[in-house]
C-alpha positions as CSV (number, residue, x, y, z in Angstrom):
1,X,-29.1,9.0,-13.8
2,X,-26.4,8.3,-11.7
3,X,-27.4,4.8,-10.4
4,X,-28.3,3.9,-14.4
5,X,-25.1,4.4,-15.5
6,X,-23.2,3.1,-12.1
7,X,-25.8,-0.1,-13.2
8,X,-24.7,-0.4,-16.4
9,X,-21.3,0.9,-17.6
10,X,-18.1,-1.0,-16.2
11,X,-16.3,2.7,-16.0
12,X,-19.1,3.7,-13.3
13,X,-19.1,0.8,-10.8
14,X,-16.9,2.4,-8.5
15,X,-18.2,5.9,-9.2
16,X,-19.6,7.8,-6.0
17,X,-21.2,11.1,-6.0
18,X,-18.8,13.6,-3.9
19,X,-21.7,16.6,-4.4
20,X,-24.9,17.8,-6.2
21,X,-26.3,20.9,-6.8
22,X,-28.6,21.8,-3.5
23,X,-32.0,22.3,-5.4
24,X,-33.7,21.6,-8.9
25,X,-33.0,24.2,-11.8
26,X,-36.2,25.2,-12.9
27,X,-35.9,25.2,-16.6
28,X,-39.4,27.7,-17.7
29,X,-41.9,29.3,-16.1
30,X,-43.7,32.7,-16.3
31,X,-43.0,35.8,-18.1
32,X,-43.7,39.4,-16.8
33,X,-45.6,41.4,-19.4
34,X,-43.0,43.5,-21.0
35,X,-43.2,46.9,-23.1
36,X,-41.9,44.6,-25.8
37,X,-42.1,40.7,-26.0
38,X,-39.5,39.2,-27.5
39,X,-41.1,36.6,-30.1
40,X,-40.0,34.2,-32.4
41,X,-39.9,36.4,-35.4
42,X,-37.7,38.6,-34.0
43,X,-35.3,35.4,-33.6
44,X,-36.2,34.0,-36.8
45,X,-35.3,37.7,-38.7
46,X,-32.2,38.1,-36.3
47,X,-33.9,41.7,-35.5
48,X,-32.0,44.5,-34.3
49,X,-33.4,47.0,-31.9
50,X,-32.4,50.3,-31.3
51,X,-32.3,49.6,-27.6
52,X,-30.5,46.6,-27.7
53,X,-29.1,45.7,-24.4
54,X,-28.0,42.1,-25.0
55,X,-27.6,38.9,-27.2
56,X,-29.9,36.5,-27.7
57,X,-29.2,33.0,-29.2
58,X,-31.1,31.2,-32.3
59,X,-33.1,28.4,-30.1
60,X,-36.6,27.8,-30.3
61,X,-38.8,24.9,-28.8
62,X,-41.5,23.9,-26.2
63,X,-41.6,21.7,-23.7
64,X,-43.8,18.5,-23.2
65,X,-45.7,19.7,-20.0
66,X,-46.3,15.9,-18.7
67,X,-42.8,15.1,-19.1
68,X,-38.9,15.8,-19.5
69,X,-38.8,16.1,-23.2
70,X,-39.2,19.0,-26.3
71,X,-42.3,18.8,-27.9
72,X,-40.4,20.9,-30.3
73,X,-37.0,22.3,-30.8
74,X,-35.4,24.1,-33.3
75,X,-32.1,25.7,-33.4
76,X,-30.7,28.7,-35.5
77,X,-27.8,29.4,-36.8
78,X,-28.4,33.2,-35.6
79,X,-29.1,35.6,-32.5
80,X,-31.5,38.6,-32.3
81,X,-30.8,41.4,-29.9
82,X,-33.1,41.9,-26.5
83,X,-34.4,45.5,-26.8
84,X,-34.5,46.9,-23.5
85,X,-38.0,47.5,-23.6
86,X,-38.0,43.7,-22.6
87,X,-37.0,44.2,-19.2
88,X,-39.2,46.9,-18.4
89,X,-42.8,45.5,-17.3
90,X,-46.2,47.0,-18.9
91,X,-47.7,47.8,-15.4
92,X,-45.3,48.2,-12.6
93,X,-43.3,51.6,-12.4
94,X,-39.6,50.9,-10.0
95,X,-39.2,47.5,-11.5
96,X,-36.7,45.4,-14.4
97,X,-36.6,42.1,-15.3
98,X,-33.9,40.2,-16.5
99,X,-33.6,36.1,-17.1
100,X,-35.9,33.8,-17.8
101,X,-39.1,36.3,-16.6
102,X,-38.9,39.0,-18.8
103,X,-40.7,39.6,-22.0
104,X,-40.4,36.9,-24.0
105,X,-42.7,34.4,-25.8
106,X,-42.4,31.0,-24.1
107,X,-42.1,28.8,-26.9
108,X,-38.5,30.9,-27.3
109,X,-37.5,30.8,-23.8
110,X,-34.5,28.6,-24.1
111,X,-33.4,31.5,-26.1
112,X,-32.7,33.5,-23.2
113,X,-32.7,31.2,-20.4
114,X,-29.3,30.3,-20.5
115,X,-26.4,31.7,-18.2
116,X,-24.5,34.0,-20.8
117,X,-28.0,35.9,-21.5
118,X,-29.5,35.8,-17.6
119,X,-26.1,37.7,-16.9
120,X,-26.3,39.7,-19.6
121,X,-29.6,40.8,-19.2
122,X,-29.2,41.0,-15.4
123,X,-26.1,43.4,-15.8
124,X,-28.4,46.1,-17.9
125,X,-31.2,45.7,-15.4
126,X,-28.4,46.7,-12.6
127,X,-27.0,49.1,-14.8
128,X,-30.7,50.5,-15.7
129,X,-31.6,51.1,-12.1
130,X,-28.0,52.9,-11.7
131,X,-29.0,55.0,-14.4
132,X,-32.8,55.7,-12.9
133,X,-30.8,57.4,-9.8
134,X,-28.6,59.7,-11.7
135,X,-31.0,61.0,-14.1
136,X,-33.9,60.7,-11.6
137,X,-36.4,58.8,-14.1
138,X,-38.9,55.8,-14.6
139,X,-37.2,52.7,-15.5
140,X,-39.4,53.5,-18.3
141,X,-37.2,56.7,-19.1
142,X,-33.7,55.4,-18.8
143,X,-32.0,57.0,-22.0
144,X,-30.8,53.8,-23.9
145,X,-27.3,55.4,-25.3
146,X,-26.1,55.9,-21.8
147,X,-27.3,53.0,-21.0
148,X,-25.7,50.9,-23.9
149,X,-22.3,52.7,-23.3
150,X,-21.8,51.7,-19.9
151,X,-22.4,48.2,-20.8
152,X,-20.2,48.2,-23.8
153,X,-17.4,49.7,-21.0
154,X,-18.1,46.9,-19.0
155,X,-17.6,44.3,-21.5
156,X,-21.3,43.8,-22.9
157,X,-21.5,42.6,-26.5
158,X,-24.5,44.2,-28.1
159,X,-24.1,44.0,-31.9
């Protein structure tokens, strides 16, 4: 990209690259099984859970798997909240997901792929496991009110 426009716009021909990022950003790949999968009716509906643990924004699409473009795309003008039940996996006890591999449907994984959700998500998983040591339980078990009010403490916008 950078020698395209260096090759073609008079504001790039003395343009140099000081740095790039050190490796590729992988923008899909595969989901865990979850105890709920996040799917695109949820997004379409805007659903509310009663676990909710984060935000998810109204973007839908797949990718052309031979090349760099959407086969589809579709965006929203709504979110949907991730249930908890999202993060924790079907078949493996001592474990959360957050970020792109949890439960979600891939043809709405641009939904939660992006940086604001990945943190999101990612602060409930460490906040789960926190809460798996004090009330010795399963991820499984974690009691979700608890769980929500120590994310709403530390900022977390779940409604």
């Amino acid at each position: 990209m950078f020698e395209y426009l260096r090759g073609r716009l008079d504001a790039f021909k003395e343009a140099y690259v000081v740095s790039s990022g050190v490796q590729a950003g992988i923008r899909q790949s595969r989901n865990f099984r979850a105890t709920h999968t996040l799917c695109e009716d949820d997004l379409r509906r805007a659903a509310r859970f009663d676990d909710a643990i984060a935000l998810a924004v109204g973007l839908i699409g797949s990718h052309d798997p031979a090349g760099s473009h959407y086969a589809y795309h579709e965006r929203l003008d709504r979110v949907c909240q991730v249930p908890y039940r999202c993060l924790v996996p079907k078949e493996t006890d001592g474990l959360l997901l957050s970020g792109r591999c949890m439960g979600v449907e891939p043809r709405i994984q641009d939904a939660i792929r992006h940086m604001p959700v990945c943190m999101a998500t990612g602060s409930a998983a460490g906040t789960a496991a926190a809460l798996t040591v004090r009330h010795e339980c399963q991820v499984a078990e974690v009691p979700i009110k608890p769980l929500q009010n120590a994310l709403r403490t530390n900022g977390a916008i779940l409604e």
